[in-house]
C-alpha distance (Angstrom), angle and dihedral (degrees) to the residues before:
residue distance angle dihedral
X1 . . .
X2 4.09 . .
X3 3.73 90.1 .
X4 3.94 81.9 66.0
X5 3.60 102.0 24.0
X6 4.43 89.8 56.5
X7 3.80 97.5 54.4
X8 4.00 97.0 41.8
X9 3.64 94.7 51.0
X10 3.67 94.5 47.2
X11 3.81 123.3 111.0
X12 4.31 130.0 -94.9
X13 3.94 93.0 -83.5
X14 3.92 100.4 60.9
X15 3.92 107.3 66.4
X16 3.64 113.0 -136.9
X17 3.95 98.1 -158.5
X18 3.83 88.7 85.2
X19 3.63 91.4 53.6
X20 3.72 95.7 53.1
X21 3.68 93.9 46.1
X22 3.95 88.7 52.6
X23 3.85 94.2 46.2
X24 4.12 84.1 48.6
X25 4.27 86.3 47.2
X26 4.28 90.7 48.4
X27 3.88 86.6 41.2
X28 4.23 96.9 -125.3
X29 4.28 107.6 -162.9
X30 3.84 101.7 -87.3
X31 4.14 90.1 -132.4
X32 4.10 84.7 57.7
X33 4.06 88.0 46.1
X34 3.61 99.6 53.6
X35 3.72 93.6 30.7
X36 3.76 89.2 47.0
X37 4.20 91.5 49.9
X38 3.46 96.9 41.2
X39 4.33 89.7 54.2
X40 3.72 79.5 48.1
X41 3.43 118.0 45.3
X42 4.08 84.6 36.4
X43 4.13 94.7 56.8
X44 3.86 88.2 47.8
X45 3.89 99.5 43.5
X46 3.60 82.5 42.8
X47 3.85 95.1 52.4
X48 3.63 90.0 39.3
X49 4.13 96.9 56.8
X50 3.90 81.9 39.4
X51 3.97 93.6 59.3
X52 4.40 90.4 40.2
X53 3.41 95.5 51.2
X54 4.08 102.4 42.2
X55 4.03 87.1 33.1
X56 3.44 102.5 23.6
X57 4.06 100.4 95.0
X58 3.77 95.8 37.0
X59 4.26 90.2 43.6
X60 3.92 88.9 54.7
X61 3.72 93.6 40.6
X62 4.12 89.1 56.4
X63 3.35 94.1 39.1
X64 3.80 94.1 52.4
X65 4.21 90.1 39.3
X66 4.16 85.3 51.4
X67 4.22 95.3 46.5
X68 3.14 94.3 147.8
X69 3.52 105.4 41.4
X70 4.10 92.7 47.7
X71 3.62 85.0 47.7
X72 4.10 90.2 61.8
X73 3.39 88.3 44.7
X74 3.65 92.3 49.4
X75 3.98 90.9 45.8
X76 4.08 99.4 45.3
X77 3.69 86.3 58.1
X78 3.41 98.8 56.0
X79 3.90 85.6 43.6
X80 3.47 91.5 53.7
X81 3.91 92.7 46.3
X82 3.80 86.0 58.0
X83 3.74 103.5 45.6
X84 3.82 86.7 49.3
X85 3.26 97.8 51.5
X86 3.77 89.4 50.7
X87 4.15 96.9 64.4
X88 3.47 115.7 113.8
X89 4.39 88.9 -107.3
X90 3.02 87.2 72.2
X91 3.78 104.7 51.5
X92 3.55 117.9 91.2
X93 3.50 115.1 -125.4
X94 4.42 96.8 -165.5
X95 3.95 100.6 128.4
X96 3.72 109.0 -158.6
């Protein structure tokens, strides 16, 4: 059940599509799959609401006191998303 438990509780940037479609490919019990995603996704939903509403007001008062600061947070990830994307790894090299 950790195989499915792991993935589903982990946070926004690791997709958890490719973890069900592996778990479907190596044939995991169904009762340990849902039972294993449900734990999951609950304990990080869970966690999640927990953090917004104990944090929420304070988190959008800072970010709205730092503007400018969140904004070039906001703006060197993006810029880093597009540089990476750019390297050659990630260029595909099919010629029609």
């Amino acid at each position: 059940m950790a195989c499915v438990f792991f993935p589903a509780v982990a946070p926004f940037p690791v997709p958890f599509k490719p973890f069900v479609i592996a778990q479907g490919v190596f044939r995991v019990p169904l009762a340990a799959f849902i039972l294993g995603t449900l734990l999951g996704r609950g304990c990080l939903f869970f966690f999640e609401g927990f953090l917004g509403a104990r944090y929420g007001v304070a988190a959008k008062q800072f970010l709205f006191s730092q503007k400018w600061t969140s904004l070039g947070m906001v703006l060197a990830v993006v810029i880093l998303f597009l540089i990476i994307r750019r390297l050659p790894i990630f260029k595909s090299t099919a010629q029609p």
